[in-house]
N, C-alpha and C positions, 0 to 999 in steps of 0.2 A: 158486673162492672162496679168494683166499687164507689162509693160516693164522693172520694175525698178524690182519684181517679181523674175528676170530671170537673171542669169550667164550663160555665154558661157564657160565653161573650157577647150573644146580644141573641133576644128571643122576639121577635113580632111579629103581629098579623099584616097580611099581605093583601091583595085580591087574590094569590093563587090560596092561600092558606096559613097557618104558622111556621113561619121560617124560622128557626137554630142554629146558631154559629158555636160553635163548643171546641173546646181543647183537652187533649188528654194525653197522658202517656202512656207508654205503648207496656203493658205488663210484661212481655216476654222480652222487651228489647228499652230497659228505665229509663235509660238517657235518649231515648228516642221521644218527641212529641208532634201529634198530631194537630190538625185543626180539621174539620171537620163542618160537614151542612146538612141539615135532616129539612125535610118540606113535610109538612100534616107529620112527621112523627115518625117519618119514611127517609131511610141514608141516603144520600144523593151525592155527595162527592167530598171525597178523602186528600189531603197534602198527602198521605200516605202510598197512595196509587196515582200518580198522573201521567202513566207513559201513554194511554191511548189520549190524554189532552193536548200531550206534546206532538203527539202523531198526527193529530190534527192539522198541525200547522207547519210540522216537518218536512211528512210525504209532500202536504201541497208547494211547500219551498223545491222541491227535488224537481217538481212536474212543471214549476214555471222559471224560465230563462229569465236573463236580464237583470239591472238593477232599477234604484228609483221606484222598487214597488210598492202600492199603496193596497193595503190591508186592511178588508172591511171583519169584524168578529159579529157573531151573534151570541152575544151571552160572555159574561165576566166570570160568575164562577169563583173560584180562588186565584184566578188568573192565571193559570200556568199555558193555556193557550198563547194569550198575549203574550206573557214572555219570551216563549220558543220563538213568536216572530221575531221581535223584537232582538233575540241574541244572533240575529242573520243580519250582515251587515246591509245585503242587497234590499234589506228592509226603510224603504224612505218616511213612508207613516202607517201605523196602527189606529183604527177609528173601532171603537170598542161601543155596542149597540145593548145597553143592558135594559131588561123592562121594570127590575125592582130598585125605585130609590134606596132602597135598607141597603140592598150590596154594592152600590155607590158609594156609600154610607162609611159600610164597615171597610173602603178602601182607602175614604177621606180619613177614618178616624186612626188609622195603622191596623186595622183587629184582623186581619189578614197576614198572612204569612209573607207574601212578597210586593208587599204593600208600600216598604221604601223604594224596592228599586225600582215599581211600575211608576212612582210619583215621580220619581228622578230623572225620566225618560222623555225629554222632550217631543219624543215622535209619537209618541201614545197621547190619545183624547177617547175619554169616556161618555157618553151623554147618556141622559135617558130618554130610551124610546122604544117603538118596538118594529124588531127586527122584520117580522113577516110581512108587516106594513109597507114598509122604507123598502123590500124587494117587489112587491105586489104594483108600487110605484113608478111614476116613470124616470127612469135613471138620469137625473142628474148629474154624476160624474161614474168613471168607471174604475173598478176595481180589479187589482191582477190576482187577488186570494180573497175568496168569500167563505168564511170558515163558522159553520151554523153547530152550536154545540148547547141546543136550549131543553128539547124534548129527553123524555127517555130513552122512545125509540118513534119515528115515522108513523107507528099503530097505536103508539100510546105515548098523549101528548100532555104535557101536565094544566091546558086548557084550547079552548077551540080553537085559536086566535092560526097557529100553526097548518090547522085545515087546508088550506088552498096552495100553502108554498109545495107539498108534500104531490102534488097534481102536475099532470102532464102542462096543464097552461100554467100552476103556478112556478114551474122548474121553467118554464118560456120566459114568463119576466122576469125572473131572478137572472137569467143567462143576457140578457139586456143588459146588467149593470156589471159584467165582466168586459174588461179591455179583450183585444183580440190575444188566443191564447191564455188566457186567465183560466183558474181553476176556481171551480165551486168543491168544498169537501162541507159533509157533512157527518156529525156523531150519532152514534146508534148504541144502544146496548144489544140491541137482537138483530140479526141476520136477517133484511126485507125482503123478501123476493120482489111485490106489486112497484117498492119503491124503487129498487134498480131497474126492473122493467121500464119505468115513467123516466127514468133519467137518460137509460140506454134510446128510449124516445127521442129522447132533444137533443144530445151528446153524442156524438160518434165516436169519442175517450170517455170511456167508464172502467174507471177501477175499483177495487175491492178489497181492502187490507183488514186483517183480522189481529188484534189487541189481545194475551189472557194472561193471567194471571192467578193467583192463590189470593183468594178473600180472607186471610186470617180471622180478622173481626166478627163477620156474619156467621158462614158456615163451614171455611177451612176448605172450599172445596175450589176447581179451577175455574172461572169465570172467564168469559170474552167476549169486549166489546169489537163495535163492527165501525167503518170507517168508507164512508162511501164518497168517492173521489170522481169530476166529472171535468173537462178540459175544453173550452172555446176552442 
């Protein structure tokens, strides 16, 4: 990758490790630009790729009736979660659960790709906090899509904190803070088995939808993520 290729927009240590916010254009496609997130030095998510972010919060729009819904997110991301609810009109508010002030940060500052329209959106609030916590919790109000997109995958979490939601009792309290009929989905890069198991536990609607794609950038090769969908 060339040098000149590549922006730095904002580099800091975190508690998970050194976070990367970077921009580039796409060599095979000039008029094309990215932004980008790396953690310890490791890609973590592309503007380039966000159909399995938008699926996130797609499918779970498909699987819950009604309007008026209130929409709890774990993890901001580049935002394109949010936004997908967000462009649903049956969407009444988006409450966005992020753990790192920096990507608060780089939403307050615009260094974000959809950083006006998320600010423009009355129905959207961001706080800092952490997700696994606020589910492990006793539910304070209920939520009709709880949409967890923090981890890599379920077996590999980018620190402990996520341990207990990933459990038979911790998918019990999380399911606590679904209104009746609410969907829990959650992101995965790898196909769980143990973690559909534990959800099929608590859930008597368990779905399973599969994300792929062509990684151009890494290895060129076809990639898929996994999408695990679960129904009060």
């Amino acid at each position: 990758m060339p040098a000149s290729n590549l922006e730095i927009l904002a580099y800091e240590q975190t508690p998970l490790g050194v976070l990367c916010l970077r921009k580039r254009s796409v060599l095979h496609e000039p008029q094309t630009t990215v932004t980008e997130i790396t953690l310890n030095h490791e890609f973590l998510m592309s503007s380039y790729y966000t159909a399995s972010e938008r699926a996130l919060a797609s499918v779970a729009l498909e699987m819950r009736e009604g309007g008026g819904l209130r929409v709890l997110i774990g993890g901001l991301g580049l935002g394109y979660t949010a936004q997908e609810a967000l462009r649903c009109a049956r969407v009444k508010s988006v409450e966005v659960v992020e753990f790192l002030p920096q990507v608060i940060g780089w939403l307050d500052q615009g260094l974000i790709p959809l950083a006006g329209e998320l600010r423009s959106d009355e129905r959207l609030k961001v706080v800092e906090g952490d997700i696994y916590g606020k589910l492990a919790a006793s539910a304070q109000r209920k939520y009709d899509l709880i949409l967890v997109d923090v981890d890599h995958s379920p077996d590999e979490r980018l620190d402990t904190r996520g341990g207990y939601f990933y459990t038979r009792e911790g998918l019990k309290a999380a399911k606590e803070h679904l209104a009746e009929g609410g969907v829990l989905a959650v992101w995965s890069y790898a196909e769980d088995s143990p973690f559909a198991g534990a959800l099929r536990d608590v859930f008597d609607d368990v779905r399973i939808e599969s994300v792929s794609f062509i990684h151009k950038f890494l290895d060129n090769e076809k990639h898929t993520d996994w999408l695990f969908f679960a129904r009060k």
